[in-house]
C-alpha positions as CSV (number, residue, x, y, z in Angstrom):
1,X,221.6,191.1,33.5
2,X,219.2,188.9,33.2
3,X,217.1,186.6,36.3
4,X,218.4,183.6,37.0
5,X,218.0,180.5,39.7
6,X,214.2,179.6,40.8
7,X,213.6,182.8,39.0
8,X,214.4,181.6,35.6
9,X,212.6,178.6,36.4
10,X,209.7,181.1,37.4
11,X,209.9,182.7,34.3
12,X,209.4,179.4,32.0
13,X,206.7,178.6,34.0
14,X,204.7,182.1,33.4
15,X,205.0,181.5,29.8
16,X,203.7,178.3,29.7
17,X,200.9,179.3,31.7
18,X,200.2,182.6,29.5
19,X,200.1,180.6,26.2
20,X,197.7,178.6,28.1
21,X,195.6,181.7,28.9
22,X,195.9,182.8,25.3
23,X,194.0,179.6,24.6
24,X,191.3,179.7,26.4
25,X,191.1,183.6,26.0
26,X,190.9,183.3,21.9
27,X,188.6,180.2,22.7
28,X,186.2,181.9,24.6
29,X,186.1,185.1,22.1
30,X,185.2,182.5,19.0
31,X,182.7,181.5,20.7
32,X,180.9,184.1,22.2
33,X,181.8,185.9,18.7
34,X,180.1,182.6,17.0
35,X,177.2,182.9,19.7
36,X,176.3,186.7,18.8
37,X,176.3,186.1,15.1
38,X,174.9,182.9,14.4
39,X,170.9,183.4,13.9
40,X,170.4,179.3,15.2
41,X,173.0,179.3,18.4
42,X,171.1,178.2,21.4
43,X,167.7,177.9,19.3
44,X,166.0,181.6,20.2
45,X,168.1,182.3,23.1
46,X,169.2,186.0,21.5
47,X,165.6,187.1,21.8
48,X,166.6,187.3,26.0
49,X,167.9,190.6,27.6
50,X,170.2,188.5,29.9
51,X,171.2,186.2,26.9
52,X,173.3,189.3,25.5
53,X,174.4,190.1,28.7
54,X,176.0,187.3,29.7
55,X,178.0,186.8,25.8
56,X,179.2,190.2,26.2
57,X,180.5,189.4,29.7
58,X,182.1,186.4,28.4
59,X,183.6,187.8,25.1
60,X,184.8,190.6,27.7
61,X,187.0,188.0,29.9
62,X,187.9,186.1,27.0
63,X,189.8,189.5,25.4
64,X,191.2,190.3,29.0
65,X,192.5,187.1,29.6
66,X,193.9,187.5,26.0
67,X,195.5,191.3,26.8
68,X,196.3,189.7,29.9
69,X,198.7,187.0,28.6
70,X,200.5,188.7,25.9
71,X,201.1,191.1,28.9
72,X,202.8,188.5,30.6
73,X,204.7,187.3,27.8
74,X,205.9,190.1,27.3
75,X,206.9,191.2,31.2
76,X,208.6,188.0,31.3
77,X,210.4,188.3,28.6
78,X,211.2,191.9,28.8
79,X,211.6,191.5,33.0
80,X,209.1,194.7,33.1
81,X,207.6,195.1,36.5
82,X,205.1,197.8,34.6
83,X,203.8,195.1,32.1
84,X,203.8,192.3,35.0
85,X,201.7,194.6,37.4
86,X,199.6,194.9,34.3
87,X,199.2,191.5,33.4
88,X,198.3,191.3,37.2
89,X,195.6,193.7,37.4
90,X,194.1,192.0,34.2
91,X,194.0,189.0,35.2
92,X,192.7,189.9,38.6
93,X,189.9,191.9,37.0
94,X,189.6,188.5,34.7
95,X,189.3,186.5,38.6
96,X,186.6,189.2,39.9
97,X,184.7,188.8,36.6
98,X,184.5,185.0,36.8
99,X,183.6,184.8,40.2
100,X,180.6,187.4,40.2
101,X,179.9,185.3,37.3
102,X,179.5,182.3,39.0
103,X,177.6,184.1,42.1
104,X,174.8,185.7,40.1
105,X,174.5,182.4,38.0
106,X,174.3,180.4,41.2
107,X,172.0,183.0,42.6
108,X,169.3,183.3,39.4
109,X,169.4,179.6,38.5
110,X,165.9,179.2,38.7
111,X,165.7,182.6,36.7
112,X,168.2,180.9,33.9
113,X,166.1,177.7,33.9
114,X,163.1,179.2,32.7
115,X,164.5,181.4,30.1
116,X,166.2,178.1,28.9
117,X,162.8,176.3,28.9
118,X,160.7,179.5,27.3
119,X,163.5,179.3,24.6
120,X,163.0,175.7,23.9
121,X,159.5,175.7,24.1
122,X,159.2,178.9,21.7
123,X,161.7,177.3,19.1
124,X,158.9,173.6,19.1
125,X,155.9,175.7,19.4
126,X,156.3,178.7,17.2
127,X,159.5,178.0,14.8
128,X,160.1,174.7,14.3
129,X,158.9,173.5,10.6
130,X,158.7,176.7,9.2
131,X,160.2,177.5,6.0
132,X,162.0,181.0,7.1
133,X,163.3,179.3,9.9
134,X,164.7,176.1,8.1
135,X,168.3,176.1,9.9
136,X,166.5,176.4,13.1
137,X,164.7,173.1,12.3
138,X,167.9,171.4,11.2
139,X,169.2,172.3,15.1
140,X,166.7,171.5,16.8
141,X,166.5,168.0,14.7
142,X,170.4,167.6,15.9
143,X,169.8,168.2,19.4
144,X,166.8,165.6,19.7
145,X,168.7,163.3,18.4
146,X,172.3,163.5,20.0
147,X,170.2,164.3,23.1
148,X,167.8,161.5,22.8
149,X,164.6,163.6,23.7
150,X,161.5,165.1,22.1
151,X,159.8,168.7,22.3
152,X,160.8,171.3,25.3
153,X,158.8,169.2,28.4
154,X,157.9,165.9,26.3
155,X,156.4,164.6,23.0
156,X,153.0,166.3,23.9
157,X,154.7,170.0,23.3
158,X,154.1,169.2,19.5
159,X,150.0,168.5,19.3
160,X,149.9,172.3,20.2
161,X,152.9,173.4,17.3
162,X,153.0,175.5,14.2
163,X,154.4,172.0,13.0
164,X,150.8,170.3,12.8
165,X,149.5,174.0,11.2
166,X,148.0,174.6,14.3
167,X,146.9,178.5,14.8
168,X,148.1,179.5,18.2
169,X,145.8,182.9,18.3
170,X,143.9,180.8,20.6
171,X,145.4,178.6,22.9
172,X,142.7,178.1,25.1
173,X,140.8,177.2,21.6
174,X,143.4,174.9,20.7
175,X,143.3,172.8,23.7
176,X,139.6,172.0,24.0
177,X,139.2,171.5,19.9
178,X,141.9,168.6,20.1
179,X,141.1,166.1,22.2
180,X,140.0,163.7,19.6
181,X,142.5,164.4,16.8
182,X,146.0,162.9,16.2
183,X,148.9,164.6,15.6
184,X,152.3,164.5,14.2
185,X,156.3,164.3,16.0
186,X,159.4,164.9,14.1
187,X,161.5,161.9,12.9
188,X,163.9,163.0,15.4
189,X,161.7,161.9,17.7
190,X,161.9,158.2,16.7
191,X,164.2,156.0,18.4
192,X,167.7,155.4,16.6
193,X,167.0,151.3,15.8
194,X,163.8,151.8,14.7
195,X,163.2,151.0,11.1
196,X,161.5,154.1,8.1
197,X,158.4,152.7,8.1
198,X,158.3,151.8,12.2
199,X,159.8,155.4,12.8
200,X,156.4,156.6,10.1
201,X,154.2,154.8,12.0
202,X,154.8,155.9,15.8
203,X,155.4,159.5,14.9
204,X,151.7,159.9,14.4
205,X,150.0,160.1,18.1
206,X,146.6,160.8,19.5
207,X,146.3,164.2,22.0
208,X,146.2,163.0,25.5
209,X,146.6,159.8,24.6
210,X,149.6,157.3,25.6
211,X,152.9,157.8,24.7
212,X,154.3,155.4,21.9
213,X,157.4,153.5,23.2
214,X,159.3,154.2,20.0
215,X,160.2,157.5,20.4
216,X,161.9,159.8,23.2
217,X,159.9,160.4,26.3
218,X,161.6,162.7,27.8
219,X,162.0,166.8,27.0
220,X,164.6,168.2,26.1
221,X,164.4,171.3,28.5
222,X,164.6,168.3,31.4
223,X,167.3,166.6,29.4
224,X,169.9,169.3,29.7
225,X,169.3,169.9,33.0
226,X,169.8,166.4,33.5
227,X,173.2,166.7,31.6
228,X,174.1,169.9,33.8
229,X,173.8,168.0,36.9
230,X,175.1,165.1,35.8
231,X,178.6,166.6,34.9
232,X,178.4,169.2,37.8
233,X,182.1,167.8,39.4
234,X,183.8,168.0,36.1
235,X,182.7,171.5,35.5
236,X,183.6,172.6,38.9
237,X,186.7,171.1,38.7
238,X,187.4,172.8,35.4
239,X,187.2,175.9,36.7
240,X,188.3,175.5,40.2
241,X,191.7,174.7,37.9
242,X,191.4,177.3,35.8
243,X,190.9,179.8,38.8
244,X,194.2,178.1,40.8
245,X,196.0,178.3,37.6
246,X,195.2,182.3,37.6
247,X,196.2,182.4,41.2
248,X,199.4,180.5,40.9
249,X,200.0,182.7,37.7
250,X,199.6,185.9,40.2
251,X,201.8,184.8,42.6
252,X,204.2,184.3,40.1
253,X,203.7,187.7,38.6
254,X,204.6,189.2,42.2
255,X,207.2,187.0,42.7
256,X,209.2,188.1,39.5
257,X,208.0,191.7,40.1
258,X,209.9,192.1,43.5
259,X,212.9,189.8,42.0
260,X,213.6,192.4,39.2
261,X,213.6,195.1,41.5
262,X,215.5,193.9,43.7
263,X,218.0,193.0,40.6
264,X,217.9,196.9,39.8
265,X,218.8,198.1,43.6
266,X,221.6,195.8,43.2
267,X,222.8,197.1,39.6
């Protein structure tokens, strides 16, 4: 005999919520799966121990949170109490994941700025231009212009570039040799109502000298910080929803579990 009552309302509501996991479950494993295979994600960003780390993490608690909603599906449908204390050990151990998560991110954030900024300033200085690397060019191209910024720290990160066929053997070299010379910025630099030949002419500027109004002061490094901060409540909100939806979701799961045994004492 099946559950019914606030039970059966119970039970409609874990499957909602568990097709709700499964989505963001299967959407966090395409993306970390798109992360670790796509050469350009995040510019250079694989080249960092805890750049692998972390995907795998995330690919890991995106196929729990998977497991652990066709687990509940199932238990609900089924009225299981083994699959429902499974689903709620998975999604527990999905919980534990996201909050250490969290911790060690808010702990090292310093730490994850400066592998963010190394990244960037690697991809302008060393990749950017070059004719292996061409896909790499075409994202960092997107992200100055949807971002509305220029190089890692500012416009100045491209005098000292591979871009301008500048040898960076010797950077000490490099720095004293250029005072007097111009150099060149990417078009993606270049404002977006600026006209060709207005765009031509200010991408073309003189090292350590003034900063053309036409183009994007500000780095790009800086920018997403910016971004971060700026949408801080939204993401905290996001997943201080996402963790009371896993909460409510156990509760549930214990609920059901004690309401189907006490269903089989009484059979």
């Amino acid at each position: 005999m099946g559950l019914n009552g606030c039970c059966s309302c119970v039970k409609y509501l874990m499957v909602l919520i568990n097709i709700l996991f499964w989505l963001i479950g299967l959407t966090i494993v395409i993306t970390c799966a798109w992360a670790l295979t796509d050469p350009t994600f995040m510019l250079s960003m694989a080249s960092y121990h805890h750049y692998h780390i972390g995907l795998y993490v995330f690919l890991a608690i995106g196929i729990l949170t998977i497991l652990g909603a066709c687990l509940g599906c199932c238990g609900v449908c089924r009225e299981s109490q083994c699959l429902l204390v499974s689903f709620f050990c998975a999604i527990l151990l999905v919980m534990v994941a996201q909050i250490a998560a969290g911790a060690w991110a808010f702990h090292n954030k310093e730490k994850l700025d400066d592998i963010v900024r190394a990244a960037v300033k690697s991809s302008v200085q060393e990749e950017y231009g070059r004719s292996s690397m061409s896909s790499r060019t075409v994202t960092f191209d997107a992200l100055q212009k949807n971002l509305k910024c220029c190089g890692a720290d500012g416009p100045g990160d491209w005098a000292t570039s591979r871009f301008n066929n500048v040898d960076r053997t010797n950077i000490v070299e490099i720095a004293v040799s250029s005072m007097n010379v111009f150099y060149n910025i990417p078009e993606s630099c270049c404002k977006d109502d600026l006209k060709d030949n207005e765009c031509e002419l200010s991408r073309r500027l003189k090292f350590g000298g003034p900063l053309n109004n036409a183009i994007y002061q500000q780095g790009c490094v800086d920018k997403l910080i910016e971004i971060v901060y700026e949408n801080w409540v939204t993401l905290f909100a996001i997943t201080a929803a996402v963790i009371l939806l896993e909460l409510v979701s156990l509760t549930f799961a214990l609920s059901l579990c004690c309401a189907v045994r006490n269903q089989h004492y009484k059979a």
